[in-house]
C-alpha positions in Angstrom: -9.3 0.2 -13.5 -11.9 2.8 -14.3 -13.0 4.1 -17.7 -14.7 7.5 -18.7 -15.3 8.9 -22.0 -13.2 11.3 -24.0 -14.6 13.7 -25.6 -13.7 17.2 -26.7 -10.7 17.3 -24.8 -12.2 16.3 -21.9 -13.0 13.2 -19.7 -17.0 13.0 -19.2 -19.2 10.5 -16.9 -18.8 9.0 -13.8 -17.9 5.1 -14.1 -20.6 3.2 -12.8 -21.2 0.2 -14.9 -19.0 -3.5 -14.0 -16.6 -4.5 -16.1 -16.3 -8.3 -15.3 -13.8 -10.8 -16.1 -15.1 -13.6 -18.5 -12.8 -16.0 -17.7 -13.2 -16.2 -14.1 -16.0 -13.5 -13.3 -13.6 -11.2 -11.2 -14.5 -7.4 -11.1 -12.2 -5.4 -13.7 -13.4 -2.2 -12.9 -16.0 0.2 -13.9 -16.8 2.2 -16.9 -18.8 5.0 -17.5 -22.2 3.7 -19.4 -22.5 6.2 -22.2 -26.4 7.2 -23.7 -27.5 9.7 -26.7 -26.3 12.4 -25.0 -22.6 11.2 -25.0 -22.6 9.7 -28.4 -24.0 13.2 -30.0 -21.3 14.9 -28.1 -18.7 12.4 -29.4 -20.0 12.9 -32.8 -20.0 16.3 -33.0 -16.1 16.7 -31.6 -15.2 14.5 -34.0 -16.5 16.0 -37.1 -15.7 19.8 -35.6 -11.9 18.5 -35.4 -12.8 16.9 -39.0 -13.6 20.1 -40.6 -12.3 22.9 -38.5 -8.2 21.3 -38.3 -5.9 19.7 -40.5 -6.9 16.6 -39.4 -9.0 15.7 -41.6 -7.0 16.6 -44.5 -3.4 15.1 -43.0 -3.4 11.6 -43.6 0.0 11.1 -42.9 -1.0 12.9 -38.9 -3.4 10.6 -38.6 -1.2 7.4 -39.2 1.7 9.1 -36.9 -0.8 9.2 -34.3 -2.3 5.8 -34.3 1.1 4.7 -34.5 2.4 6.1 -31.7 -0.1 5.2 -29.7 -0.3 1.3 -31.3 3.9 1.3 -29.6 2.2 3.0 -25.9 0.1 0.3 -25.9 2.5 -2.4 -27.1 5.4 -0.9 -24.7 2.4 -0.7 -21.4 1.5 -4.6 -22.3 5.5 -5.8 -22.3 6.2 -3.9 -19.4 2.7 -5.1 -17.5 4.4 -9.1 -18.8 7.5 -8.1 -18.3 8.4 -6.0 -15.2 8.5 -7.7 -11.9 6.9 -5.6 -8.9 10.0 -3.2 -7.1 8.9 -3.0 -3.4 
């Protein structure tokens, strides 16, 4: 599993960094190792989707949205559990 960062619609950096497992010190995967460049970029997204779109003003968007994406995650983690491997 690889990770990159999202920002302003797009996925930026190159994974490079090891993600290990506490537990048992296996490799996770990689992630991208984000600097001042990436957080001023992520900043600046965020508070041009803040002011510039009815985001910022739409509470009731906002909740939708973390919710739906509170049940992906939820529904990804059963079936992860839950699903035996078809092959």
């Amino acid at each position: 599993m690889n990770a990159q960062h999202w920002i302003a619609g797009a996925w930026t950096g190159e994974p490079s960094a090891d993600s290990v497992n506490p537990a048992d010190g296996t490799l996770i995967g990689q992630f991208a190792d984000g600097g001042t460049w990436q957080a001023e970029a992520a900043i600046a997204a965020a508070r041009h989707v803040f002011e510039r779109t009815t985001w910022g003003q739409d509470a009731r968007l906002r909740q939708d949205v973390l919710l739906v994406q509170h049940l992906v995650n939820r529904f990804n983690n059963y079936r992860a559990a839950n699903m035996a491997p078809v092959g």
